[in-house]
C-alpha positions as CSV (number, residue, x, y, z in Angstrom):
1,X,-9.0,3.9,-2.0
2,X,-12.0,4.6,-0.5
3,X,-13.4,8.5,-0.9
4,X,-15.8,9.1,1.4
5,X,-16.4,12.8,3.1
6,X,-17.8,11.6,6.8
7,X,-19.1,8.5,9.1
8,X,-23.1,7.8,9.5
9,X,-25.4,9.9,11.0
10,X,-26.0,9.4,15.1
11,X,-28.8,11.6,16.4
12,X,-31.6,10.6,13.9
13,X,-31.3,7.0,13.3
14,X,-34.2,4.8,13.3
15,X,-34.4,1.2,15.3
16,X,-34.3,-0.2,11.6
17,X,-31.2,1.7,10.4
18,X,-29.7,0.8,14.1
19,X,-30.3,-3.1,13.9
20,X,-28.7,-3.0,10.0
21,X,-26.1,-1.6,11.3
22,X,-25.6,-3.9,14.1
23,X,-26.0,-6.5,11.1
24,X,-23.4,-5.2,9.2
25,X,-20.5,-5.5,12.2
26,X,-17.4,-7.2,10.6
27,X,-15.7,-10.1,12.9
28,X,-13.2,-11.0,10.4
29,X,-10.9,-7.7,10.1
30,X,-12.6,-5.3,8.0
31,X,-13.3,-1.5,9.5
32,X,-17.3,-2.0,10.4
33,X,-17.8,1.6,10.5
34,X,-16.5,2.1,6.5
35,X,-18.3,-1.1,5.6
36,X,-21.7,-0.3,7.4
37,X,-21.2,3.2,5.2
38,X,-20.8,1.2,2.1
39,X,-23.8,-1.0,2.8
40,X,-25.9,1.7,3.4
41,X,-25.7,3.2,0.7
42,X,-25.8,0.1,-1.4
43,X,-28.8,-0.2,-0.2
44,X,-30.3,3.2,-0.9
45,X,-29.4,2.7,-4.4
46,X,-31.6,0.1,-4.6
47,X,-34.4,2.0,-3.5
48,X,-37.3,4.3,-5.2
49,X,-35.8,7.6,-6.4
50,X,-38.0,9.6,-4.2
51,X,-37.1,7.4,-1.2
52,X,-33.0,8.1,-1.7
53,X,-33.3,11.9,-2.7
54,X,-31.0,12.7,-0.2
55,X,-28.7,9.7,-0.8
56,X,-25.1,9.9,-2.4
57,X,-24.2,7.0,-4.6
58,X,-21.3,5.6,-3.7
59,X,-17.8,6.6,-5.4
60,X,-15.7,3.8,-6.7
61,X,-12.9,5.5,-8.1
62,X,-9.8,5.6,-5.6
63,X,-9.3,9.3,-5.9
64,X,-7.1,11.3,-3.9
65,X,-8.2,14.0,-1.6
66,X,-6.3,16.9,0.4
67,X,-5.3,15.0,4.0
68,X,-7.2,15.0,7.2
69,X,-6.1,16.0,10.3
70,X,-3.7,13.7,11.9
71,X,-4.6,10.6,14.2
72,X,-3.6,12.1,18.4
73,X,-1.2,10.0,20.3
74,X,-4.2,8.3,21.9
75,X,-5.4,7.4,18.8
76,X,-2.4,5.2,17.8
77,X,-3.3,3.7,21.5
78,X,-6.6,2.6,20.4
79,X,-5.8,1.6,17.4
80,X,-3.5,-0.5,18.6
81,X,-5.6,-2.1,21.0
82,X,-8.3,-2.6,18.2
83,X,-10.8,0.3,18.8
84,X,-9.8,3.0,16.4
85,X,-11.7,6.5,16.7
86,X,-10.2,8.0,14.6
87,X,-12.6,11.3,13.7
88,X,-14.2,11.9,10.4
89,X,-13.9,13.4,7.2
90,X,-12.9,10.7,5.4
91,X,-11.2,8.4,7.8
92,X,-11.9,5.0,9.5
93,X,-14.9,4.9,11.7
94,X,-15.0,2.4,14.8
95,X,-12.1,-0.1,12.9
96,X,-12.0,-3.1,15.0
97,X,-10.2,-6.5,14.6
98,X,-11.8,-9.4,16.7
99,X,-11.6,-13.3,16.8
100,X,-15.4,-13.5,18.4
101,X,-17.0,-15.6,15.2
102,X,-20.3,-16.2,17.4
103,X,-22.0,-13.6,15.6
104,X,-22.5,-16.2,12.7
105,X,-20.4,-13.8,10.2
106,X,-22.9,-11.3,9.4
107,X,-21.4,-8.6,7.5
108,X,-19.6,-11.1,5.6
109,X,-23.1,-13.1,4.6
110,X,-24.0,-9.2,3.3
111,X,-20.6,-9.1,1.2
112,X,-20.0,-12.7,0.5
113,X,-16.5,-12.5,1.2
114,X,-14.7,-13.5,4.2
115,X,-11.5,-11.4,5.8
116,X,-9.3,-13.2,8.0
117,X,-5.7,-11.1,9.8
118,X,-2.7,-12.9,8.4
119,X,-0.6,-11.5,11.2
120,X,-1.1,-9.3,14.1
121,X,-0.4,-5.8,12.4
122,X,-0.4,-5.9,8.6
123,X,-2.1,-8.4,6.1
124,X,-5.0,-10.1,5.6
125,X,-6.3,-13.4,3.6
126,X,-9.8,-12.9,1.5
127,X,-12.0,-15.5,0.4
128,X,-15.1,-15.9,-1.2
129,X,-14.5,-13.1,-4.4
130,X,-13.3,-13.6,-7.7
131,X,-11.7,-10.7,-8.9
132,X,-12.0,-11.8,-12.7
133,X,-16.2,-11.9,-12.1
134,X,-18.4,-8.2,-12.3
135,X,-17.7,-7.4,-8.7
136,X,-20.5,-4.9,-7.6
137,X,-19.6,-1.8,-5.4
138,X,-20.3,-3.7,-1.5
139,X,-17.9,-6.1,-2.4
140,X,-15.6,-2.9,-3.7
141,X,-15.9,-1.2,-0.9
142,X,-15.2,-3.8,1.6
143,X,-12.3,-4.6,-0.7
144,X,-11.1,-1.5,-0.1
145,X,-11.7,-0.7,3.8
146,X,-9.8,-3.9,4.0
147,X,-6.7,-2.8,2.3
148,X,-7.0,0.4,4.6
149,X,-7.2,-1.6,7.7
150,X,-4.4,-4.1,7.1
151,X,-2.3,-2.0,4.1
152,X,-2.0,-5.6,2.2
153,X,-4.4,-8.7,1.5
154,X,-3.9,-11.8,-0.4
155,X,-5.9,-13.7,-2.6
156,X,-5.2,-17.2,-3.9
157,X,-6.4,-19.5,-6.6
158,X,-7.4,-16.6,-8.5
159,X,-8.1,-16.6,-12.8
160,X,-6.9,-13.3,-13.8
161,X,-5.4,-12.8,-17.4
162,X,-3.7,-9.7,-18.8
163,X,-7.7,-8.0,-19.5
164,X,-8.7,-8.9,-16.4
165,X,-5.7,-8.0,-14.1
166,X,-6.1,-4.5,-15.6
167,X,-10.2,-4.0,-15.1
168,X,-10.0,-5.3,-11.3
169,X,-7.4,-2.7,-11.2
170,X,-9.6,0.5,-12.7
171,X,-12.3,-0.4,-10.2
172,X,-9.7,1.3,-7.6
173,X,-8.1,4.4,-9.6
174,X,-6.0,4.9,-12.4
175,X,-3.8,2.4,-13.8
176,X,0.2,3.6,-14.6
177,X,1.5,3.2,-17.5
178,X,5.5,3.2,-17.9
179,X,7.4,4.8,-20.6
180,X,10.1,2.0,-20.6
181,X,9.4,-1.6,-19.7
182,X,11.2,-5.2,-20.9
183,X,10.2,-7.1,-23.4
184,X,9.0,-9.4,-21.0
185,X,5.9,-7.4,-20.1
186,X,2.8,-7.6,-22.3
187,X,2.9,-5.2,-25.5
188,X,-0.8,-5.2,-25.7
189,X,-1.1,-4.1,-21.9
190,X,0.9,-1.0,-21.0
191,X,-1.0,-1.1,-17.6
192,X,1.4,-4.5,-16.8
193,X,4.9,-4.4,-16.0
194,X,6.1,-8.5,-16.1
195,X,8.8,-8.5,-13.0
196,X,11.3,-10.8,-15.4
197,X,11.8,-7.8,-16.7
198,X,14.1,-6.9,-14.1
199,X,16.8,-10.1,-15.2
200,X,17.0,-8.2,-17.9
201,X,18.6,-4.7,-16.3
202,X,21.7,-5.7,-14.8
203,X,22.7,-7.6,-18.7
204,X,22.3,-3.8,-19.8
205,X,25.0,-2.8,-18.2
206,X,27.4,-5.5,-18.2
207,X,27.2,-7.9,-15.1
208,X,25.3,-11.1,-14.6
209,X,21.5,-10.2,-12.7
210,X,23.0,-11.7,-9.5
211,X,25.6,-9.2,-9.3
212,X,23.3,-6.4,-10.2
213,X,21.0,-7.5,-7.5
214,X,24.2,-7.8,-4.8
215,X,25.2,-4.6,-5.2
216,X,21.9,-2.8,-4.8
217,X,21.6,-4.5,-1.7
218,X,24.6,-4.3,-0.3
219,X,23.2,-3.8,3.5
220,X,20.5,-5.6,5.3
221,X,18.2,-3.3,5.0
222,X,18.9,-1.6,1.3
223,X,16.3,-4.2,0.1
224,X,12.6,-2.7,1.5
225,X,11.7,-0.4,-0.7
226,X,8.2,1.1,-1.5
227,X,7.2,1.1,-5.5
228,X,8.8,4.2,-7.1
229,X,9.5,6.3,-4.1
230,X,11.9,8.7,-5.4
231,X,9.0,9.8,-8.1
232,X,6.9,13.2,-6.1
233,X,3.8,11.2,-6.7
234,X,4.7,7.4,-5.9
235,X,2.1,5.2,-6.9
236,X,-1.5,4.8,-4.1
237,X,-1.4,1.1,-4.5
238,X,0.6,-2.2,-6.6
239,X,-1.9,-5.1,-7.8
240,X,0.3,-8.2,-7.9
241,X,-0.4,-11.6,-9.8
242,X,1.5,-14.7,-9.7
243,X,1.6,-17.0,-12.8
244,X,4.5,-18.9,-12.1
245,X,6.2,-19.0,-8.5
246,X,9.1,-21.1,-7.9
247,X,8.1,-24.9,-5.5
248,X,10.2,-23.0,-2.5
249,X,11.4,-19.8,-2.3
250,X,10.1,-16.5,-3.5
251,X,7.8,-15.2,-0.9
252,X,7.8,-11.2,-0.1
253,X,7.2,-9.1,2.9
254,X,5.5,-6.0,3.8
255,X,5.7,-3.8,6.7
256,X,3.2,-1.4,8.0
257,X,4.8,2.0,8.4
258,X,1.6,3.6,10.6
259,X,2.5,0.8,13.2
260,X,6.1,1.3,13.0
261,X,5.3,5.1,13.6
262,X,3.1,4.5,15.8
263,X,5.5,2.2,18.1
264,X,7.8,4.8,18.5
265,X,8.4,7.0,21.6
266,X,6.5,10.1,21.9
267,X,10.1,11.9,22.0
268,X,11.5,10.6,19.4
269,X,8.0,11.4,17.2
270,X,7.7,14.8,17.5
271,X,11.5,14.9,16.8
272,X,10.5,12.9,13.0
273,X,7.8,15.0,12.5
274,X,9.1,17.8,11.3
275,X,11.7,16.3,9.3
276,X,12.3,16.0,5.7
277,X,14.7,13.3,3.6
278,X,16.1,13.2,0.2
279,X,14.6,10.0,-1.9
280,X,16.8,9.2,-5.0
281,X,16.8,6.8,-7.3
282,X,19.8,4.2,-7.0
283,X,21.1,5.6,-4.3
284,X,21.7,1.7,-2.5
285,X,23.6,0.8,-5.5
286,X,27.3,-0.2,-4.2
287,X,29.6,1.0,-8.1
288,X,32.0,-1.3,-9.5
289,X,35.5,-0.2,-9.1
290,X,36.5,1.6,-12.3
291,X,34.1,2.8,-15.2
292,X,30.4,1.4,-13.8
293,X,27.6,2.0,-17.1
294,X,24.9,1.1,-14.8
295,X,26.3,4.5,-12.7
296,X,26.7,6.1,-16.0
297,X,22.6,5.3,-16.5
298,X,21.3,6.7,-13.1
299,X,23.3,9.7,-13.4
300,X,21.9,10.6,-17.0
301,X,18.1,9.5,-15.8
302,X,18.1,10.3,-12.2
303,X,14.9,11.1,-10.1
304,X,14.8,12.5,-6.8
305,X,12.2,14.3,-4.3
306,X,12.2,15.9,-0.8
307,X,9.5,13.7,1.1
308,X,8.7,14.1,4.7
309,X,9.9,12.0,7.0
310,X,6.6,11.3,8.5
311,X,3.6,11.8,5.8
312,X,-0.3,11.9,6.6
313,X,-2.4,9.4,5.1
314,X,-4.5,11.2,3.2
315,X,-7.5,8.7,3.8
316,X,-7.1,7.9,7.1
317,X,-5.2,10.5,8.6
318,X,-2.9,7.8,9.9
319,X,1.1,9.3,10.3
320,X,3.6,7.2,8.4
321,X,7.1,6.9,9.0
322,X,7.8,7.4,5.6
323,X,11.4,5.2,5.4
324,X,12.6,2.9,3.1
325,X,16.2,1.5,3.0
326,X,16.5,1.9,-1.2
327,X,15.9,5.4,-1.8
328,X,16.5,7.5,1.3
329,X,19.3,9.3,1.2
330,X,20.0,12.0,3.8
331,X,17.6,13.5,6.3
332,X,18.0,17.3,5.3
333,X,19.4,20.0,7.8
334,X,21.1,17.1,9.5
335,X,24.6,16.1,9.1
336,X,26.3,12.9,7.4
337,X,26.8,11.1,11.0
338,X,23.5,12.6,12.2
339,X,21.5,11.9,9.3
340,X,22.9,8.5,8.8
341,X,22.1,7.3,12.5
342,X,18.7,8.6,12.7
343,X,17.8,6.7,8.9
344,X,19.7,3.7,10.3
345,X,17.8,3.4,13.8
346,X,14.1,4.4,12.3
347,X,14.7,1.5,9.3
348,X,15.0,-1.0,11.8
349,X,12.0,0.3,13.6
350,X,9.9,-0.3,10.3
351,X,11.4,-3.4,9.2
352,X,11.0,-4.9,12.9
353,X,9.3,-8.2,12.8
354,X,6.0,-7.5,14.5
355,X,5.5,-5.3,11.9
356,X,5.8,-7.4,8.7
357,X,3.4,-10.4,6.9
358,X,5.5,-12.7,4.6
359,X,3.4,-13.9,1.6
360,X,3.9,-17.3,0.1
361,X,3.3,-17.3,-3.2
362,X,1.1,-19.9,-5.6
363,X,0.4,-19.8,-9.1
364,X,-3.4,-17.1,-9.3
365,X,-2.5,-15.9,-6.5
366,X,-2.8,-11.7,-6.1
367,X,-1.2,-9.2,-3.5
368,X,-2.9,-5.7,-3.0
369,X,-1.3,-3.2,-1.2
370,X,-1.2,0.6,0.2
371,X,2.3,1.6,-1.4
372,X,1.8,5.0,1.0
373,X,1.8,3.0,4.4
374,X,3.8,-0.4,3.5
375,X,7.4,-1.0,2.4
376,X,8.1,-4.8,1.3
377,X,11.2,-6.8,0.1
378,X,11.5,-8.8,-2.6
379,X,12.9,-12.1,-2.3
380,X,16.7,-12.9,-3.1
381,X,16.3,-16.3,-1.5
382,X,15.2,-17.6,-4.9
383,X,18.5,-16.0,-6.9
384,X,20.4,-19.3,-7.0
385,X,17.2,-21.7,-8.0
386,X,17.0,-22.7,-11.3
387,X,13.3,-21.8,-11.3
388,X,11.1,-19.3,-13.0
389,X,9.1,-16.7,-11.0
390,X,7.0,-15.0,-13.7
391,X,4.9,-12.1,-11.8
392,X,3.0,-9.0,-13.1
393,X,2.1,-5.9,-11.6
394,X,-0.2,-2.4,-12.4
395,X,0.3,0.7,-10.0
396,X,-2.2,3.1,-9.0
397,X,-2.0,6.5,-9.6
398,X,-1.0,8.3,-6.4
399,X,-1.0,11.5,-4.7
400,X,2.3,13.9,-3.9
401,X,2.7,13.0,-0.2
402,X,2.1,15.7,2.6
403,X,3.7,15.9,6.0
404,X,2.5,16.8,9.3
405,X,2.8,20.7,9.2
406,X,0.4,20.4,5.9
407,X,3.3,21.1,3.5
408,X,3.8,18.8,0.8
409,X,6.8,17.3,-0.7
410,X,8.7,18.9,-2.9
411,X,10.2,17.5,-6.8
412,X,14.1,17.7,-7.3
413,X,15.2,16.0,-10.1
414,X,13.0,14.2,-13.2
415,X,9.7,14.3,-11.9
416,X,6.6,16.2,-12.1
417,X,3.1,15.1,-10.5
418,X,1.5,12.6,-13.2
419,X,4.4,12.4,-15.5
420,X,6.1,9.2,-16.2
């Protein structure tokens, strides 16, 4: 999401450069050392061309790049503890989080947008931005470092329509578009998948939506899913809008799998690191007894890749413990028992409550997240209401994930990098 190739300059800075810097410190969550970058250079653009002839403009598409080297041990430490070192070549310089607002909000009077932590390891709220207006590339930028820093943020009382959802969406990569979709999603929009679409699926195949739904999460934990994992390229980031949210009920959660990686022993992550797992599509559906059509479907359309078990973020060299209860199958070279053990114990690492930000949802409001470092859940609290819940999405191309030894994952079944 944000495609940079290395952090500022030290040796040769001036007192001036120095005290814009010091201006541009975020104190509301956002990495100061990607924002400074992105000011910076904002602000050489607006300069002379013989006075920036050594300055890059900035890049606003979300492109994806080979990984960096993985974040160290101790670099999980820091960023744990809020002061993130994390290197360069692309990844988060100096990310902090602080509550110390004395400094009058600086960075965000450059941006005019405000960043405030929704919980203490994943999400944050942003204010002050409407995503339907010509956002220039500061606010971008700090849009972005934001969703690197806490892998989801909210906004509310937005005004996005169909157009608009889309273009807020290309200023971050490539939109998908979906061969199939319901006939609730907008025909003129092939960008937008319309989530009553899925009330739809389990009428297909012969049962009422609430059964559908019960037997594909049949376990506590079958429900956290990340969007399309069993593709070899799931999608870099989901863009979701609320039109019509139910008056209780309906909220989702997301989990940040680089703190649920990083909150693991040191044991028991070089043990994950060099594994690999089998994601495949429907694999936490429970069959009806006898002849099952929706079985029948997934057989005839299946898709399934060899991930790692622990992939490298390839923009902030963060390790992910790459784990989701609605696709993983098997951990390969292990046995049934073994394999089903190790899967069990790690999903409850990443679904553990420290990690997670529940999001409740109002009409305008949007969700943006990192599908490569979050799983969330959909709610099923809401199944039994006789209320709408009318929400619609656009995924971002993404990238085919690569694990810790540098090798990437490999296709199985019905998929192919940018084919869908």
């Amino acid at each position: 999401m944000i495609n940079r190739t290395g952090g500022l300059p030290c040796g040769s800075a001036t007192a001036r450069r120095e005290e814009f810097e010091e201006r541009a410190v975020d104190q509301s969550g956002i990495p100061d050392g990607v924002l400074v970058d992105a000011l910076v250079r904002a602000r050489r653009r607006a300069r002379p061309p013989t006075d920036r002839a050594q300055a890059r403009a900035p890049d606003t598409e979300m492109t994806v790049r080979r990984p960096v080297a993985p974040h160290s041990e101790r670099c999980h430490d820091l960023q744990r503890a809020g002061t993130d070192r994390a290197g360069t070549d692309g990844r988060i310089i100096g990310a902090r989080m602080t509550t110390d607002r004395t400094g009058g909000d600086r960075s965000e009077q450059a941006t005019g947008i405000e960043v405030k932590a929704a919980a203490g390891h994943i999400g944050a709220e942003i204010t002050g931005v409407d995503l339907a207006g010509d956002l220039d590339d500061v606010v971008v930028a700090a849009i972005r470092a934001a969703v690197l820093r806490w892998k989801v943020v909210f906004f509310r009382g937005q005004r996005l329509d169909h157009a608009g959802h889309v273009a807020f969406a290309r200023r971050f990569g490539e939109p998908v578009v979906l061969r199939r979709r319901g006939s609730a999603s907008p025909r003129d929009f092939p960008e937008i998948e319309t989530t009553a679409d899925r009330l739809e699926l389990g009428g297909r195949f012969g049962m009422e939506h609430e059964e559908w739904l019960r037997r594909r999460r049949h376990t506590l934990l079958r429900g956290w899913h990340c969007d399309h994992g069993a593709r070899i390229d799931p999608p870099a980031a989901t863009i979701l809008r609320a039109e019509t949210v139910p008056p209780y009920g309906g909220d989702t959660t997301w989990s940040n799998l680089a703190a649920a990686y990083a909150g693991l022993s040191g044991p028991v992550r070089e043990f994950v690191d060099v594994l690999r797992a089998e994601h495949r599509l429907g694999v936490g559906y429970q069959p009806r007894p006898g002849d099952d059509a929706y079985v029948r479907h997934l057989l005839d359309h299946q898709v399934a890749s060899l991930h790692p078990l622990v992939r490298v973020h390839p923009e902030t060299g963060e390790r992910i413990l790459y784990v989701n209860g609605y696709y993983v199958e098997q951990i390969a070279d292990l046995s049934r028992p073994e394999s089903r053990a190790i899967l069990d114990m790690l999903l409850e690492q990443a679904t553990r409550p420290e990690y997670t930000v529940r999001f409740r949802w109002e009409p305008g409001s949007v969700a943006f997240w990192d599908n490569r470092a979050t799983i969330h859940l959909a709610p099923s609290d809401n199944v039994h209401l006789d209320f709408p819940r009318i929400m619609h999405r656009v995924m971002l191309a993404g990238d085919v994930p690569v694990g810790v030894d540098g090798k990437p994952s490999e296709p199985l079944v019905g998929t192919e990098p940018g084919r869908w």
